[in-house]
N, CA, C and O atoms as CSV, one atom per row, in Angstrom:
chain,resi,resn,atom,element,x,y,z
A,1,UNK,N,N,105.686,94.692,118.228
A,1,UNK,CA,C,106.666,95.509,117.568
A,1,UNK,C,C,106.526,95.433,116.054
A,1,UNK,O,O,106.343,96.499,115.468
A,2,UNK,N,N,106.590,94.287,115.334
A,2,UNK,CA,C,105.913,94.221,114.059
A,2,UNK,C,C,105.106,94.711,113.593
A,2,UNK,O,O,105.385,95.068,112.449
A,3,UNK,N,N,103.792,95.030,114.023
A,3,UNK,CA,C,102.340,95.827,113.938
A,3,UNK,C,C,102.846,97.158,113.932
A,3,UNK,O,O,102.480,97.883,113.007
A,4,UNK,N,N,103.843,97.745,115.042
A,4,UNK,CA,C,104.031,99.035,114.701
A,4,UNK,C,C,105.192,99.501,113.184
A,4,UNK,O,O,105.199,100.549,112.538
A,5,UNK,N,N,106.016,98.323,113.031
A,5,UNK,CA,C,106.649,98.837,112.079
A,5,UNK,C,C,105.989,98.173,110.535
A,5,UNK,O,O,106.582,98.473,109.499
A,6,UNK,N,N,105.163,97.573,110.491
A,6,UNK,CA,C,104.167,97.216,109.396
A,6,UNK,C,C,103.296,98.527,109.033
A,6,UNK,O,O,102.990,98.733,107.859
A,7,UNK,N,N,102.904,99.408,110.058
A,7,UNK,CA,C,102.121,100.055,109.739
A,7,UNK,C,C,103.379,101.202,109.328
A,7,UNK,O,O,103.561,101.599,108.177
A,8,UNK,N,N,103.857,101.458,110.031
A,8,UNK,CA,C,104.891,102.805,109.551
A,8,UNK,C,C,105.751,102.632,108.160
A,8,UNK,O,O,106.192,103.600,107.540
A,9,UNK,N,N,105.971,100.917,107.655
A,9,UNK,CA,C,106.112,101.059,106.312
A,9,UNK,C,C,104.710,101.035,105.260
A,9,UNK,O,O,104.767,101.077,104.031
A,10,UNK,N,N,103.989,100.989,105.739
A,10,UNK,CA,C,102.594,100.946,104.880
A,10,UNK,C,C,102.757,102.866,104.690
A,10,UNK,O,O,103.005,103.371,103.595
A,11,UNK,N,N,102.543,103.761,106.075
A,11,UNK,CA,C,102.725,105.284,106.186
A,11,UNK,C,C,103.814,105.753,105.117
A,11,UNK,O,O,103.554,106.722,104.404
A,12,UNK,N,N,104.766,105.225,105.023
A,12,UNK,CA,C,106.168,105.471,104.536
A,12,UNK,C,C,106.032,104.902,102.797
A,12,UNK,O,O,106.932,105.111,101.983
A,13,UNK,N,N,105.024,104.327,102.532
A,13,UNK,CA,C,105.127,104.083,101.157
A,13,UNK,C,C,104.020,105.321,100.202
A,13,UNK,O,O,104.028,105.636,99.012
A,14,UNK,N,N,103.153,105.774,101.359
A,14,UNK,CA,C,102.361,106.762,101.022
A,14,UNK,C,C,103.121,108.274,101.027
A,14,UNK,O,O,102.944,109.064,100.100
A,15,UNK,N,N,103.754,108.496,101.874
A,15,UNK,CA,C,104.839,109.665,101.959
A,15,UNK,C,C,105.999,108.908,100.726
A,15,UNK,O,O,105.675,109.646,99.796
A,16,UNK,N,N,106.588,108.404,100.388
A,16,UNK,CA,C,107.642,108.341,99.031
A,16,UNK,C,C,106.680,108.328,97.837
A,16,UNK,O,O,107.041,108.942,96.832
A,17,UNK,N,N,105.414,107.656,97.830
A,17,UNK,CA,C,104.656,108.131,96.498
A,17,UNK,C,C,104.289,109.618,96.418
A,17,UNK,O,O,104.464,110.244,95.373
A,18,UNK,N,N,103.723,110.247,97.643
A,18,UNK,CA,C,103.775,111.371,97.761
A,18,UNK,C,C,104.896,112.512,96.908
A,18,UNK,O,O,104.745,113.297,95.972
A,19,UNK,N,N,106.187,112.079,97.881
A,19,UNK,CA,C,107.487,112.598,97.408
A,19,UNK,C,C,107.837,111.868,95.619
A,19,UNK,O,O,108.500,112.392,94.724
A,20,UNK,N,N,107.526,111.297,95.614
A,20,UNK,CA,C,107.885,110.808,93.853
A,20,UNK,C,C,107.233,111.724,92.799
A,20,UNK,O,O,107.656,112.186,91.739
A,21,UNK,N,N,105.609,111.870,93.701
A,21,UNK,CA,C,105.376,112.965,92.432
A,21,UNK,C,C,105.453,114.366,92.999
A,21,UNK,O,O,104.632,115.152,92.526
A,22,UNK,N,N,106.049,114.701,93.666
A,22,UNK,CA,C,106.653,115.594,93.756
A,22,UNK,C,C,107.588,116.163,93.247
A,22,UNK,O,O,107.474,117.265,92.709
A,23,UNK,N,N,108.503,115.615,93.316
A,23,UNK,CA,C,109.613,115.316,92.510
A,23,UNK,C,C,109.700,115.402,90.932
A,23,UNK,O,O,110.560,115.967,90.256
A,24,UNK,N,N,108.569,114.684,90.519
A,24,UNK,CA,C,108.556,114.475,88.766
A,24,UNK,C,C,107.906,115.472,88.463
A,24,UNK,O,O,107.955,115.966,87.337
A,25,UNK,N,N,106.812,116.175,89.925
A,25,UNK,CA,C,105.883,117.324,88.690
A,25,UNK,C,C,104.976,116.683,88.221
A,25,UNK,O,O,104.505,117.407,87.344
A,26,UNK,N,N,104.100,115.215,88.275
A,26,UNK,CA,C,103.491,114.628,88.030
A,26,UNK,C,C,103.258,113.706,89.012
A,26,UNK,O,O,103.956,113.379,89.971
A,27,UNK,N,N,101.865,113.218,88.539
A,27,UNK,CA,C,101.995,111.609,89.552
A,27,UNK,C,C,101.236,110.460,88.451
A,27,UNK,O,O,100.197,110.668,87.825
A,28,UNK,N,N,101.735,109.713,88.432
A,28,UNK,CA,C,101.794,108.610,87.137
A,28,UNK,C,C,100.934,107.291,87.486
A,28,UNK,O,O,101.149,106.513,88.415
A,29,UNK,N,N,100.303,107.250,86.891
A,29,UNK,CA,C,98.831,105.979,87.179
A,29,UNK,C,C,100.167,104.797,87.806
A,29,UNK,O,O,100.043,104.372,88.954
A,30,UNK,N,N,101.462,104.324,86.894
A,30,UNK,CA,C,101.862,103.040,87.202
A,30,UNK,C,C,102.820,103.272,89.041
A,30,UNK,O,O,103.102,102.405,89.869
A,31,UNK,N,N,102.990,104.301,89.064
A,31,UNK,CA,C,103.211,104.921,90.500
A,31,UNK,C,C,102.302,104.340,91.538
A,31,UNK,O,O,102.488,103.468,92.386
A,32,UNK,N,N,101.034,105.239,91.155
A,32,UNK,CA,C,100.215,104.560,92.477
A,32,UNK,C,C,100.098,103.435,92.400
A,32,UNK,O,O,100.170,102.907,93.510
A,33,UNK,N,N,99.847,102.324,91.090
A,33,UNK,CA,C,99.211,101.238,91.136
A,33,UNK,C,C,100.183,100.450,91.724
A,33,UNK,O,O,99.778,99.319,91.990
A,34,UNK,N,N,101.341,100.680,92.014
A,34,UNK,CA,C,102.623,99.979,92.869
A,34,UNK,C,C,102.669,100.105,94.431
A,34,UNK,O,O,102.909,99.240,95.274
A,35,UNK,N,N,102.323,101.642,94.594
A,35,UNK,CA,C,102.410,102.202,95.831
A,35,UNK,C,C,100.593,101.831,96.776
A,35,UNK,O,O,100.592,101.793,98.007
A,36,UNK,N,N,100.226,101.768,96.558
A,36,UNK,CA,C,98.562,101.307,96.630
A,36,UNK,C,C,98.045,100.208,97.636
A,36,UNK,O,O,97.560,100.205,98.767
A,37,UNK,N,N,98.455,99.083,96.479
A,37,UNK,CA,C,98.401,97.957,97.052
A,37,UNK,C,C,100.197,97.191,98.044
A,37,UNK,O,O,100.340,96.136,98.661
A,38,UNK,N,N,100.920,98.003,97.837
A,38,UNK,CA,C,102.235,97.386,98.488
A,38,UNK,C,C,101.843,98.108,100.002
A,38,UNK,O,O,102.196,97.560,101.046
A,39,UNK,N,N,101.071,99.403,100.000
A,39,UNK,CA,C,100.736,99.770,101.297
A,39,UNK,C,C,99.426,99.100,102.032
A,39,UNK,O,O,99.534,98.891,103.241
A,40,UNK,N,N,98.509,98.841,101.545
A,40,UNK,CA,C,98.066,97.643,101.580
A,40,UNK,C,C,98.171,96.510,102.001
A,40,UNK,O,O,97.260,96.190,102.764
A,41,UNK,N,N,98.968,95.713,101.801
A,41,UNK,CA,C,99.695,94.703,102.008
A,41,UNK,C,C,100.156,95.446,103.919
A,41,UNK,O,O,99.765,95.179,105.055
A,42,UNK,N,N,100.907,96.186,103.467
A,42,UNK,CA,C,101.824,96.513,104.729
A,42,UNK,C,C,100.527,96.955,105.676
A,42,UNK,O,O,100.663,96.514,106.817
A,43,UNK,N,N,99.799,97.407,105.562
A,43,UNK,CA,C,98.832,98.344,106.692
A,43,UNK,C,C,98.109,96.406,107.147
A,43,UNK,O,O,98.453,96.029,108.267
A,44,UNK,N,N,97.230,95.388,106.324
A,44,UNK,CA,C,96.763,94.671,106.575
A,44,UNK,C,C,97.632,93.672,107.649
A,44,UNK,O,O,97.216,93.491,108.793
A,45,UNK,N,N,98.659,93.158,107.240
A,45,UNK,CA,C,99.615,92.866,108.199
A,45,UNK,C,C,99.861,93.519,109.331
A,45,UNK,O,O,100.038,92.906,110.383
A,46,UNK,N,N,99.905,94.977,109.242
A,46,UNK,CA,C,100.054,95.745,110.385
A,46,UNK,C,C,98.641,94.981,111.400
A,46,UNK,O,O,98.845,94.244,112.365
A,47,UNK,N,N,97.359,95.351,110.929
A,47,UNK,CA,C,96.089,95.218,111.811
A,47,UNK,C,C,95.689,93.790,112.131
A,47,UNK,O,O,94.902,93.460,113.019
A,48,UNK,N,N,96.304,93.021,111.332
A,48,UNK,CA,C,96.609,91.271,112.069
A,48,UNK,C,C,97.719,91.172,112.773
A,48,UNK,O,O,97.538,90.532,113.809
A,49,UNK,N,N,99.020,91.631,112.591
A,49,UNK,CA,C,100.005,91.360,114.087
A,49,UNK,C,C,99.401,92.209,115.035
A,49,UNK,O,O,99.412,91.873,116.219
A,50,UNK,N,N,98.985,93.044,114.750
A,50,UNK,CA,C,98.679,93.856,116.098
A,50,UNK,C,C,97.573,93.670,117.114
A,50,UNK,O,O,97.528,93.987,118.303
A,51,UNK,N,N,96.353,92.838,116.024
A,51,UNK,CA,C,95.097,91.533,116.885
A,51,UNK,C,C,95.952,90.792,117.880
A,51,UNK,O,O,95.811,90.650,119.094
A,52,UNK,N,N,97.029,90.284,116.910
A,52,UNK,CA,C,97.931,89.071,117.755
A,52,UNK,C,C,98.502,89.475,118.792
A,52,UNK,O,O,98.499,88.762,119.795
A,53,UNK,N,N,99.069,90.610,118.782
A,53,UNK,CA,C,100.093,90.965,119.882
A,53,UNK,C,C,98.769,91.473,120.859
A,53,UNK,O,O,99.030,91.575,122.058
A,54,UNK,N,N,97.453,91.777,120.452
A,54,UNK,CA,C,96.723,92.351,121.643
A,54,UNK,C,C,96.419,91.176,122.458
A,54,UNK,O,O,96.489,91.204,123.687
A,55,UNK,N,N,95.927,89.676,121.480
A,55,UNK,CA,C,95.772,88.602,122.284
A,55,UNK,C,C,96.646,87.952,122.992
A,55,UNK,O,O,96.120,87.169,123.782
A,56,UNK,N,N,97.616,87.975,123.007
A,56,UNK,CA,C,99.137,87.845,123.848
A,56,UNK,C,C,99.401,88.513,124.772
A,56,UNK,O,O,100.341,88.166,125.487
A,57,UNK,N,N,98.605,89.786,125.094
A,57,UNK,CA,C,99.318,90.512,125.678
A,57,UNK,C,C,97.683,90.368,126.813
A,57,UNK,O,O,97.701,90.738,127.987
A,58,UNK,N,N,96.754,89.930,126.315
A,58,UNK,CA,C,95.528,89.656,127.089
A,58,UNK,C,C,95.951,88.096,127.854
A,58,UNK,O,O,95.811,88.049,129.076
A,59,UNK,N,N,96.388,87.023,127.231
A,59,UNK,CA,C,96.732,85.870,127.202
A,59,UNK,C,C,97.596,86.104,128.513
A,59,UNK,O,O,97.125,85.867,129.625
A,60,UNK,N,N,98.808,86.553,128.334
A,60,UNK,CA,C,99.790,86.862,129.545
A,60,UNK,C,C,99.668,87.322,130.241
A,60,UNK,O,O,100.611,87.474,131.017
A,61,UNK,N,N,98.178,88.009,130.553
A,61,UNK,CA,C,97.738,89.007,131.913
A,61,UNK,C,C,98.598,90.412,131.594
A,61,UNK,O,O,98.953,90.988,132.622
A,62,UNK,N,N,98.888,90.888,130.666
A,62,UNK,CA,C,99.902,91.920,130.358
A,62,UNK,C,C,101.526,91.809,130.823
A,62,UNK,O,O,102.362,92.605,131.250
A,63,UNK,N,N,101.503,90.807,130.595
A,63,UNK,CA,C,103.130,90.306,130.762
A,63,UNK,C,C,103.988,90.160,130.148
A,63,UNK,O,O,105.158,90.069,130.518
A,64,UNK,N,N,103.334,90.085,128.514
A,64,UNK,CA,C,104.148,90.483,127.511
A,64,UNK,C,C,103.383,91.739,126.603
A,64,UNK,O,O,102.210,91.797,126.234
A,65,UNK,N,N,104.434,92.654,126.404
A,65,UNK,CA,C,104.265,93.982,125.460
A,65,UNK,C,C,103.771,95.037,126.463
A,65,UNK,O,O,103.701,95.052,127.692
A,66,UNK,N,N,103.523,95.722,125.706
A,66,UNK,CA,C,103.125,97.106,126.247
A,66,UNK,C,C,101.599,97.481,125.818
A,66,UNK,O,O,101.198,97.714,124.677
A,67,UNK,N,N,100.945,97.478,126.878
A,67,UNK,CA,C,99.229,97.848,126.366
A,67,UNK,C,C,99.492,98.952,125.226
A,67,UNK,O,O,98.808,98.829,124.210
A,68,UNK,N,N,100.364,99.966,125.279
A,68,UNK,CA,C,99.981,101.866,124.846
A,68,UNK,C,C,101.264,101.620,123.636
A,68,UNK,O,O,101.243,102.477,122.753
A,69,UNK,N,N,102.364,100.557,123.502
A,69,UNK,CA,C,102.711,100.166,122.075
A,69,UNK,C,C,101.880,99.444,121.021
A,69,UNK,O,O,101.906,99.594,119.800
A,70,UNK,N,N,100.786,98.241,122.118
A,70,UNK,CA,C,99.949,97.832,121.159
A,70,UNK,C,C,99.180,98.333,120.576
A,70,UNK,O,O,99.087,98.223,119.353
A,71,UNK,N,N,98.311,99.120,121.402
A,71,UNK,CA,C,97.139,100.281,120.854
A,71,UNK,C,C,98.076,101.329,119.712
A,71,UNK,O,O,97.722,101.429,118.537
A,72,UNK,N,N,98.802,101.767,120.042
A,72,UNK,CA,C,99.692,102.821,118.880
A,72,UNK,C,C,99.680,102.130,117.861
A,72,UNK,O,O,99.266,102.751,116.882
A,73,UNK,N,N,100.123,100.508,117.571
A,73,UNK,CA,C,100.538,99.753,116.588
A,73,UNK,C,C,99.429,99.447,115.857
A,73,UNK,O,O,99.478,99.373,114.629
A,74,UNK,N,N,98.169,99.212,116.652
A,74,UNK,CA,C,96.979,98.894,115.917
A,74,UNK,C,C,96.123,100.356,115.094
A,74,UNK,O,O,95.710,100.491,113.942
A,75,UNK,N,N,96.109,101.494,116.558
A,75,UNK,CA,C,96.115,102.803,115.484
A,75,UNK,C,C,96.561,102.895,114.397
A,75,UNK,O,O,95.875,102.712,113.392
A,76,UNK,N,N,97.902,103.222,114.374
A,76,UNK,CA,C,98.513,103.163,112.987
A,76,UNK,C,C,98.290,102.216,111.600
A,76,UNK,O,O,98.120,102.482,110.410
A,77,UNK,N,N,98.356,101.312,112.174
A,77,UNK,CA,C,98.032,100.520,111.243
A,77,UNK,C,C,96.291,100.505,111.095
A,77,UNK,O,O,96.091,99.885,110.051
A,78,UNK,N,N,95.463,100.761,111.459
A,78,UNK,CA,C,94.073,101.084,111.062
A,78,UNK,C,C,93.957,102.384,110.145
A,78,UNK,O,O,93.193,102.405,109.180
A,79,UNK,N,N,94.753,103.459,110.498
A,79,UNK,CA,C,94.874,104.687,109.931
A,79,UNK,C,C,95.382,104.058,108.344
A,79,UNK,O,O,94.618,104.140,107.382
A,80,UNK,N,N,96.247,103.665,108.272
A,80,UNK,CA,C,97.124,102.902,107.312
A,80,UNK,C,C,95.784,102.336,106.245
A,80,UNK,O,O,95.589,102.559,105.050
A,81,UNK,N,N,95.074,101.607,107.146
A,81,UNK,CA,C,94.761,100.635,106.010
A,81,UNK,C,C,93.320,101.305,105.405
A,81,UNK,O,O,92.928,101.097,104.257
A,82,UNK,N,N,92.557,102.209,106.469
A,82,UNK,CA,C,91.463,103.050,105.630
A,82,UNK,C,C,92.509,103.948,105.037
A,82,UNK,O,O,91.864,104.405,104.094
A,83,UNK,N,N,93.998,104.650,104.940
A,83,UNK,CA,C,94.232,105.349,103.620
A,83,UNK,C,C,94.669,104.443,102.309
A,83,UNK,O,O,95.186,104.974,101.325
A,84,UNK,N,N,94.403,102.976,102.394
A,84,UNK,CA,C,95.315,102.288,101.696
A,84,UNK,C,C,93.598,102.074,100.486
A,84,UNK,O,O,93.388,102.119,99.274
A,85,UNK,N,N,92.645,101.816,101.899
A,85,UNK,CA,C,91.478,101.194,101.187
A,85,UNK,C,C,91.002,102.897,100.221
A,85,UNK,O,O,90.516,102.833,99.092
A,86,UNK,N,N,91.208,103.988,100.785
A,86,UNK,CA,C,90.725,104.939,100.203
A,86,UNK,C,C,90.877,104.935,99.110
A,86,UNK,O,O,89.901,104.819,98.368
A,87,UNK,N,N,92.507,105.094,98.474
A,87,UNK,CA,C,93.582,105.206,97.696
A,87,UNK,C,C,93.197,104.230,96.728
A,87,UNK,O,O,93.232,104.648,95.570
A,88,UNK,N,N,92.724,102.670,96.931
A,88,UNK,CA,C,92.198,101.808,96.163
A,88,UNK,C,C,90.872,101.642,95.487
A,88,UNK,O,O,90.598,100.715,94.724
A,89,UNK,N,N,90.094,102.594,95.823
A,89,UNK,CA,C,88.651,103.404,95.803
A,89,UNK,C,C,88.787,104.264,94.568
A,89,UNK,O,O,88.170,104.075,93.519
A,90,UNK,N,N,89.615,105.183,94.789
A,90,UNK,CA,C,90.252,106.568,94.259
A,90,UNK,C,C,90.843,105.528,92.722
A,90,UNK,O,O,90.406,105.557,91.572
A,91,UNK,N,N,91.487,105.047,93.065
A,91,UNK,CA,C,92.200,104.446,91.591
A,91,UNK,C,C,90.950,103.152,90.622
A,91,UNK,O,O,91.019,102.669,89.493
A,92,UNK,N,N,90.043,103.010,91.616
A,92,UNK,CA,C,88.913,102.370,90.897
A,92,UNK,C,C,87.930,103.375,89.955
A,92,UNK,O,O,87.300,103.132,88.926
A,93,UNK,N,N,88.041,104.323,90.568
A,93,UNK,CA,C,87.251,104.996,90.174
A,93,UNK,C,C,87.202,105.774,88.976
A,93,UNK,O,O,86.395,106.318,88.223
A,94,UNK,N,N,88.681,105.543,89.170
A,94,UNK,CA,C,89.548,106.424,87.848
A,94,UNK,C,C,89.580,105.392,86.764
A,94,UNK,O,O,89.260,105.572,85.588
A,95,UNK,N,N,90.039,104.206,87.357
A,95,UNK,CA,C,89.798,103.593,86.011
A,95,UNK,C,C,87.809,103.236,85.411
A,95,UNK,O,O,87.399,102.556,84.470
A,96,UNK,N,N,87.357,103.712,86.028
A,96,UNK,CA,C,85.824,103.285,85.580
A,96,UNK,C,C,85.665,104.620,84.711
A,96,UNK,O,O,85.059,104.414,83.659
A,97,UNK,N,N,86.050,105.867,84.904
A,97,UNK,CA,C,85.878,107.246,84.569
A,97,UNK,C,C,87.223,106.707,82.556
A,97,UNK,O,O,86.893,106.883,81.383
A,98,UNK,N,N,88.306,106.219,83.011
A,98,UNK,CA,C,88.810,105.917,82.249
A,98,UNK,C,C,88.181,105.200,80.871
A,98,UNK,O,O,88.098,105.502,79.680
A,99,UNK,N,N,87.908,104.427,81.457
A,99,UNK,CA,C,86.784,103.267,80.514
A,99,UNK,C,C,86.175,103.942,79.705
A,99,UNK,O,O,86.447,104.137,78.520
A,100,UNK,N,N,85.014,104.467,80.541
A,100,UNK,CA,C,84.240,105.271,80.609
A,100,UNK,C,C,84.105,106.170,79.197
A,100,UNK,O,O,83.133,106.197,78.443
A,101,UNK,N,N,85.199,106.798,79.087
A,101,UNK,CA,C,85.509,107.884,78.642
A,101,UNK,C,C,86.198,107.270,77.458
A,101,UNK,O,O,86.545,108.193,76.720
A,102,UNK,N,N,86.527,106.163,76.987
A,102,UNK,CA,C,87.177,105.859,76.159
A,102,UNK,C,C,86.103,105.456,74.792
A,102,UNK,O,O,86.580,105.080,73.722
């Protein structure tokens, strides 16, 4: 259950950065650099409880959890963490172009 709601706040920090610059009409370097790695954080946690809950749920002969909550929880949270790693790519890049350019 953790794995799935780790990953849906990792999803949920990418949709309010989303909506923030929406909102402003802009999207602001110190924005993402908050929103980035806090999803991050949340997606990586997501794809380690959700190892755990798969080995528990292998461990117990499927006696504890739900095979098709775990797999959802680990989806998500995999989805999560290649948009988290993208996003951290994307803001590297910018700052090298930044540099760069200075």
């Amino acid at each position: 259950m953790w794995a799935l709601v780790a990953a849906l706040l990792a999803l949920a920090v990418f949709g309010a950065a989303v909506l923030n610059a929406r909102a402003q009409d802009e999207l602001r370097l110190i924005d993402a650099l908050i929103a980035v790695p806090t999803a991050l954080v949340f997606a990586l946690a997501s794809v380690i409880l959700g190892r755990r809950a798969r080995t528990e749920h292998q461990r117990s002969l499927g006696r504890r959890g739900s095979r098709w909550f775990i797999a959802l929880a680990r989806f998500l949270g995999t989805v999560a963490l290649l948009l988290a790693v993208t996003a951290a790519l994307a803001l590297a890049v910018f700052a090298v172009l930044v540099l760069a350019y200075d």
